[in-house]
N, C-alpha and C positions, 0 to 999 in steps of 0.2 A: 543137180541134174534131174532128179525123178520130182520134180518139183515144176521144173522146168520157168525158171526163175534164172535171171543174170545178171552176177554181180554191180552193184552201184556202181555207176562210172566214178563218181564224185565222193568215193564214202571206203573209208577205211578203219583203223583201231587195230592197239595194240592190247597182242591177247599173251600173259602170261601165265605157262606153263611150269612146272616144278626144275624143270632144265635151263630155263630160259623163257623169252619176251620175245615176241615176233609181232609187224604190222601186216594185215592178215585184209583181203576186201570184205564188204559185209553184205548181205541183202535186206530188202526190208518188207517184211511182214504182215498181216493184216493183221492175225492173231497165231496166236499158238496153244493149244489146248493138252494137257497131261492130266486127266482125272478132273478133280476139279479147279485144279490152277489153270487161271488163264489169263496169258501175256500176248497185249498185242492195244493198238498197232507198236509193233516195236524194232531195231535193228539187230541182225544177228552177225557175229561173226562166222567167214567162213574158214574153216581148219581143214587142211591135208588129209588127217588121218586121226582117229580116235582109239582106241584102245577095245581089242575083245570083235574086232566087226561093226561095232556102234556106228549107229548116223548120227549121232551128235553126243554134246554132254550136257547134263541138266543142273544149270549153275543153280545161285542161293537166290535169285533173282525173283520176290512173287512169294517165296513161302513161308515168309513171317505169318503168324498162325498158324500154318499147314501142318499137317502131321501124314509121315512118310512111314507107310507100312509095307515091307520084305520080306517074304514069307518063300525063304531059297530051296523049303524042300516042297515046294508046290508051285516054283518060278513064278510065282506072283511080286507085282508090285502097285500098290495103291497109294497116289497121293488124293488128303481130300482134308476138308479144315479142319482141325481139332475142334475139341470138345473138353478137352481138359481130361481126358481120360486117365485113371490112374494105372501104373502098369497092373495087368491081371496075375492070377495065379500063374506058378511057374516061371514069371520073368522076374529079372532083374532090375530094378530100376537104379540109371547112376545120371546125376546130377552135370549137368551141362552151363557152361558161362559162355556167352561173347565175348570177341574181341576182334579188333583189329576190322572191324565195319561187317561182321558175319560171320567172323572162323566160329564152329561149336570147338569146343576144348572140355574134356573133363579134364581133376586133376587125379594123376595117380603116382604109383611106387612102381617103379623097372628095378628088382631088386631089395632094395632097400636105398635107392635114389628118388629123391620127387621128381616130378617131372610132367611136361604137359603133354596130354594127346589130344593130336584136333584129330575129329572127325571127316575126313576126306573120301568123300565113297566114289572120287572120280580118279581116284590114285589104283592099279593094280597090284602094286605090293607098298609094304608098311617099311617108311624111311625114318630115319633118325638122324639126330645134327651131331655135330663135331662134339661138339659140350658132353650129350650124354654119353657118346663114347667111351672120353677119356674119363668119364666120372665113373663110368661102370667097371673101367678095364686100366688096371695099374701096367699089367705088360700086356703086349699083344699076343690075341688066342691063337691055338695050332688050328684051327679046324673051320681057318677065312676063306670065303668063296670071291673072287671078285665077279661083278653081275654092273652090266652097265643099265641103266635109269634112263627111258626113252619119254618127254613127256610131250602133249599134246601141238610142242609149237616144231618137234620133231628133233630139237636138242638134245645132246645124248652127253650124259653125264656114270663118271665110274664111283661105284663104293662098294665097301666092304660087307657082302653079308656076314652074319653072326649071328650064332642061336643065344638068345636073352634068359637071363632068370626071368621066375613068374612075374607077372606086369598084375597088380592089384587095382583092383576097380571101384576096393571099398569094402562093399559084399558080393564081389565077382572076384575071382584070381582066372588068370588065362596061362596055360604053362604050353612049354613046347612052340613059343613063335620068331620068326627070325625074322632081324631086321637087319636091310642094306642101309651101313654110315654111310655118311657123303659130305662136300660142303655145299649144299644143291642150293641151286641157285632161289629157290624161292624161300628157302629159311631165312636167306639175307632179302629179300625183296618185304618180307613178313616182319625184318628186324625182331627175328628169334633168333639170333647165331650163339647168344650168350647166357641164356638157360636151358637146360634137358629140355627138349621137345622130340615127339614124334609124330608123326602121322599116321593114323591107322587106316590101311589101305585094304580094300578088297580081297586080299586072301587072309586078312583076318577078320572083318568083317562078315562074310561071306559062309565063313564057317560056323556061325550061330543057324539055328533053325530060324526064327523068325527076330526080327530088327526093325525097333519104330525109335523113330526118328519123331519128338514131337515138339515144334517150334514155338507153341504156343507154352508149354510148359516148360521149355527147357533143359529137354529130358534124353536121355537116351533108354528102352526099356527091351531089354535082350532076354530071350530064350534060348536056353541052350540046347541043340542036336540030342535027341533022349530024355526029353524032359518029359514027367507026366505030360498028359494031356486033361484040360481039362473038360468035368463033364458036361 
């Protein structure tokens, strides 16, 4: 609407969401400019509602090479092409694989389970699949929240939150973060239902000081809240 743009008569797609798949109309674009990505002419899908207030979500669409810098205690965000930059003093750097045509995925330990985390920074909390549940938890815990999962096509799905042993990164451990199980539809859509996977979502995310995201390399290179500064 603040656009003032009206959906294609003739033009739709289907957009899935962590809850589910919806066919959605689309408009079409000249360009779209974020820092220095830029997509266009191209078709966008149009979504109900996003997460957090958002006017939209900034798919993987364009940022092969790019490298995404988060800097949450100064609300900055800067995408712009890598350089191959190694992580600086202070960060952490943990190693990142494709799959699945763009999922980032490190591997880590939920406990002492392996297990995959993709990097989903368009999720607002951090979900887990069936698999690592029962892998983590021989009986069920006293101290379950149930917490319904709203995702962008507006489908709403129930799981269990549960506060996790430390989640290891390698040379990062994250302690103190909870994750809602589920059988959420896009772990089957991703054909993950049958190894430990989670998704790390924006309240974990989010709680690092600064977070680069670097495509070019492969990388994920985190600071943690408190960390010297360097000079």
């Amino acid at each position: 609407q603040l656009m003032g743009v009206l959906p294609s008569g003739d033009g739709s797609t289907v957009v899935t969401g962590f809850t589910g798949s919806a066919r959605v109309p689309t408009i079409h674009v000249d360009h779209m400019e974020v820092g220095e990505l830029l997509l266009g002419p191209t078709v966008l899908p149009i979504l109900s509602d996003v997460f957090g207030g958002a006017q939209g979500v900034l798919g993987i669409e364009g940022l092969t090479g790019m490298r995404v810098y988060a800097d949450f205690g100064r609300d900055r965000l800067v995408i712009a092409r890598s350089h191959g930059e190694r992580a600086g003093r202070d960060f952490t750097a943990v190693p990142l694989r494709l799959i699945r045509g763009g999922l980032l995925v490190a591997d880590v330990h939920v406990g002492s389970v392996r297990a995959k985390a993709i990097v989903d920074t368009g999720a607002q909390g951090t979900i887990g699949n069936l698999m690592l549940r029962d892998a983590l938890m021989r009986h069920p815990p006293r101290n379950v929240a149930h917490e319904d999962v709203i995702g962008v096509t507006l489908d709403v799905q129930g799981g269990d939150n549960i506060p996790m042993p430390d989640i290891d990164f390698g040379h990062l451990t994250i302690r103190g973060v909870r994750v809602t199980f589920g059988d959420m539809y896009l772990f089957q859509h991703w054909k993950l239902t049958d190894e430990p996977t989670l998704t790390l979502g924006m309240d974990l995310l989010g709680s690092f000081d600064v977070l680069i995201i670097d495509y070019s390399r492969h990388e994920l290179q985190i600071r943690l809240r408190g960390a010297q500064m360097p000079y």
